[in-house]
N, C-alpha and C positions, 0 to 999 in steps of 0.2 A: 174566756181564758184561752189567748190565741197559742194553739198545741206547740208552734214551732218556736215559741218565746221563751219555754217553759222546760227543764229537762231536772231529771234525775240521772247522776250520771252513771252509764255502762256503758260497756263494750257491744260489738255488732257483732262479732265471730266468734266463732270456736279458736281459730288463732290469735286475735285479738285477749280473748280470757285467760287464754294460758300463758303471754307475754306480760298482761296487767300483774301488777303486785298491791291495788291497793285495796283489794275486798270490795271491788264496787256492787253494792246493793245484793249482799249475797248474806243467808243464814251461817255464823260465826258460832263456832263449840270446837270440841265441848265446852271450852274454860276461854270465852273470851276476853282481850285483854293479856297483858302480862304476866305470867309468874317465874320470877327471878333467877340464874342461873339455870332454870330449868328443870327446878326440881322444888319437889314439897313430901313432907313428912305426914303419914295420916295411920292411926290405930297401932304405933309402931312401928311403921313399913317405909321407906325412902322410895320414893317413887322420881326415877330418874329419863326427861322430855323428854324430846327431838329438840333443838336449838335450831330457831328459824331467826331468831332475831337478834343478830350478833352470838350474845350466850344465854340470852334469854330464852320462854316458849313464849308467842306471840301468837292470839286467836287460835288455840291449839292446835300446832304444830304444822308442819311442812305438808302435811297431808290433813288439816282442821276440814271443819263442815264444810268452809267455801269451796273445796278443791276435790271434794268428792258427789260422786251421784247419788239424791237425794229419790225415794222412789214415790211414785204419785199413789196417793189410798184413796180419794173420792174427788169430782169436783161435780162443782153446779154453776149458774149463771151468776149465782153472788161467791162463789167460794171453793179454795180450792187446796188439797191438804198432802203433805207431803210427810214423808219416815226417813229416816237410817239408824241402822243400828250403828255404836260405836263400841268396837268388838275390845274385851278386857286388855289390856295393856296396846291399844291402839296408839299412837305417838306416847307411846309410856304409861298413858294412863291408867288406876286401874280400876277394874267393873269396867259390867256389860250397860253401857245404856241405850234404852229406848228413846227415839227423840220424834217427836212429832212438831210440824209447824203447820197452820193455817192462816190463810191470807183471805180476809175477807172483804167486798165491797159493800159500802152500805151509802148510804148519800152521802156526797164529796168526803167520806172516811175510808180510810185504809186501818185495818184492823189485823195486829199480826200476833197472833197466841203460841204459843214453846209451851210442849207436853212433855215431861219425860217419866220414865223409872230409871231405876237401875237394883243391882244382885250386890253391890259392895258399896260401903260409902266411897266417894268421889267428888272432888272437881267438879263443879258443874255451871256453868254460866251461859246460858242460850241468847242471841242479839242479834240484830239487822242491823246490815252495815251498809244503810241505803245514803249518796251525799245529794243534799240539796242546793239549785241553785235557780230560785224562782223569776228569773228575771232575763236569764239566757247569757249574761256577762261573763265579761272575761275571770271576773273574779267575784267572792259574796262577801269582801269588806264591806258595802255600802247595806247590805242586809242587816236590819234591826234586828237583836234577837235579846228575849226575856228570859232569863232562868232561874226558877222561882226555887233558888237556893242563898242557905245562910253561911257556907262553907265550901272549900276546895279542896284536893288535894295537893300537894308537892313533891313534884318528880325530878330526878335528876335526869344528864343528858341523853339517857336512855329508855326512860318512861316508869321508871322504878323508883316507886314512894319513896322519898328520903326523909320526912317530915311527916306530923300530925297534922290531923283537918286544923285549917286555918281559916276564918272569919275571910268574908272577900269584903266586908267594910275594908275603903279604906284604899283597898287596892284594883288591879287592872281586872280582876275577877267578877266585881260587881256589876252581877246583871239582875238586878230584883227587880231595875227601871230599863226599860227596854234603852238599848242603847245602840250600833253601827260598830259590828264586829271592829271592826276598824279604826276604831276611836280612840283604846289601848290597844291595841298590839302590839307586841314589843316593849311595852313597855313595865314591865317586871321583869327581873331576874328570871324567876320562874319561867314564865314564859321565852326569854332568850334560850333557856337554856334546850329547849326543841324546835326553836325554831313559830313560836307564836303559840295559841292554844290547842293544848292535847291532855289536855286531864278532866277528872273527874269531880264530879259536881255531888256535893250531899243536898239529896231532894229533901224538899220541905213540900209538906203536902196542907192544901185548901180544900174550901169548900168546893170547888172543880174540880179540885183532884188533878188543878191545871201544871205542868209539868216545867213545859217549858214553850215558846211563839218566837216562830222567824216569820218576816215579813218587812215584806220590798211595796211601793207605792198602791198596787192593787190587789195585792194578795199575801192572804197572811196562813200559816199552818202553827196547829195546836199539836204538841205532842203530851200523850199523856201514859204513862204509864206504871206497872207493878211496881217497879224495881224502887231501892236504893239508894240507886247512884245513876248519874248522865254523862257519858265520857262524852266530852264537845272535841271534835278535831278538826281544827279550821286547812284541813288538806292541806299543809306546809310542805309537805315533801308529792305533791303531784305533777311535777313538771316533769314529762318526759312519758308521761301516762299515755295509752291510748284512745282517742275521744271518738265523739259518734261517725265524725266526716273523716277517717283515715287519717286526720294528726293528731295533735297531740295536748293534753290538757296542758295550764301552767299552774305553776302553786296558785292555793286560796282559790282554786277553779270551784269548789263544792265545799260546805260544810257535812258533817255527818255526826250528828247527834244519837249516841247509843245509849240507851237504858241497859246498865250492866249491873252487878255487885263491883265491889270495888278489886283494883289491880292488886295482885299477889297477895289479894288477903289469904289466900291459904294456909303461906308461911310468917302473917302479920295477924296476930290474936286480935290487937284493936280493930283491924279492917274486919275478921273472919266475924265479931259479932253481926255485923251487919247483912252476912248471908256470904254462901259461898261453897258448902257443905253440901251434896245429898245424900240423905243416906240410904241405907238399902232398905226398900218396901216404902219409900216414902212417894209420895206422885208432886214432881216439880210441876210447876203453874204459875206463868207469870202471859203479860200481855203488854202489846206496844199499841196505839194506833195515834193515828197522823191525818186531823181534821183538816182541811182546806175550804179558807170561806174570801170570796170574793168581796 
């Protein structure tokens, strides 16, 4: 697997990451994703953001996991694990949460587990926001990708559920047969309305527990995970990003497939069954990892 063919996209600098805005491959909380206005009701209480995304909260808040210092608690030759506390009413939120992430290697797998507690129910959604582009192109429309779901969500032009899970029979959604990102896009309302794919996916789970597979002619990646839900964001707004050589990415430069709970279920009953919640004394526990097999 020739290393310079091959990239995960991030930034090179410390000035570099503080100009990027697109969460390149960085640990996303408390509450990734959207919730609405910027605000959610819990036990009583109106709990009111930070507004990072127009009037939304997006990836929690102007100051979320990506943008603060995460401190190191052990590492070893396979594995290496990181903390921060997210202090009560942190971008609004409220409770104290503990948040652990580990990043483990194991043969050609990448293994990434999200630990938490917390002292008060809360918001709580932990995710990588790593984007893939296995082939080194300009762009990963020609990238096949599998997602072994029976349903979508529907967003409006701001990434806020306007609609109930919807069957992707049928429509630009259906990825049960692996397909070339590329092949609908664009071509749903739905999807015009951001700009290509950026929602989320209700997982269907198999005997592999297989999740979801991108893969370009000689290489393919399995993602599998805890979660729910798969937000797929075909990087529609990355033009103008900053890439590994001093320029600059252009849209559809990386896919970034997240295993999250679903957007603003907090303040959507049908979303929140589906997870969304921790509460106080409870130990969150979910897990990502991303097989790579020539």
């Amino acid at each position: 697997m020739p290393s310079e063919e091959r990239e995960v996209l991030v930034t090179t600098s410390a000035k570099d990451w503080q100009k990027q805005t697109a969460f390149f491959g960085a640990s996303i909380g408390r509450y990734s994703n959207r919730i609405a206005n910027a605000e959610y009701s819990l036990n009583g209480k109106t709990y009111r953001l930070a507004k990072n995304n127009g009037n939304h909260n997006l990836h929690g808040g102007t100051l979320g996991g990506d943008k603060v210092v995460w401190k190191m608690e052990s590492q070893s030759e396979q594995a290496v694990k990181f903390s921060y506390i997210f202090a009560d009413n942190e971008e609004g939120f409220g409770g104290e949460v503990r948040a652990f992430v580990e990043y483990r290697l194991t043969d050609n797998e990448l293994q990434i587990s999200f630990d938490a507690t917390t002292n008060q129910d809360t918001p709580l959604c932990l995710t990588n926001h790593a984007y893939f582009n296995l082939q080194g192109s300009e762009n990963i429309l020609d990238h096949k990708l599998m997602i072994n779901s029976e349903a979508y969500l529907p967003v409006d032009s701001s990434g806020i559920p306007n609609a109930p899970l919807k069957k992707v029979e049928g429509t630009g959604f259906d990825f049960r047969t692996a397909k070339k990102i590329g092949q609908d896009l664009l071509a749903d309302d739905d999807q015009k309305a951001v700009k290509g794919y950026d929602h989320a996916f209700h997982l269907t789970k198999n005997s592999e527990n297989l999740t979801a597979c991108l893969a370009v002619k000689d290489l393919k990646m399995e993602l599998r995970t805890s979660m729910p839900a798969l937000q797929v964001y075909t990087g529609n707004w990355l033009k103008g990003q900053p890439n590994l050589t001093n320029g600059e990415y252009g849209d559809y430069a990386g896919v970034a497939l997240e295993p999250e709970f679903f957007p603003n279920s907090v303040n959507q009953p049908e979303l929140l069954q589906f997870g969304g919640i921790t509460k106080a004394g409870e130990n969150y526990h979910h897990t990502i990892s991303y097989r790579f097999i020539i």
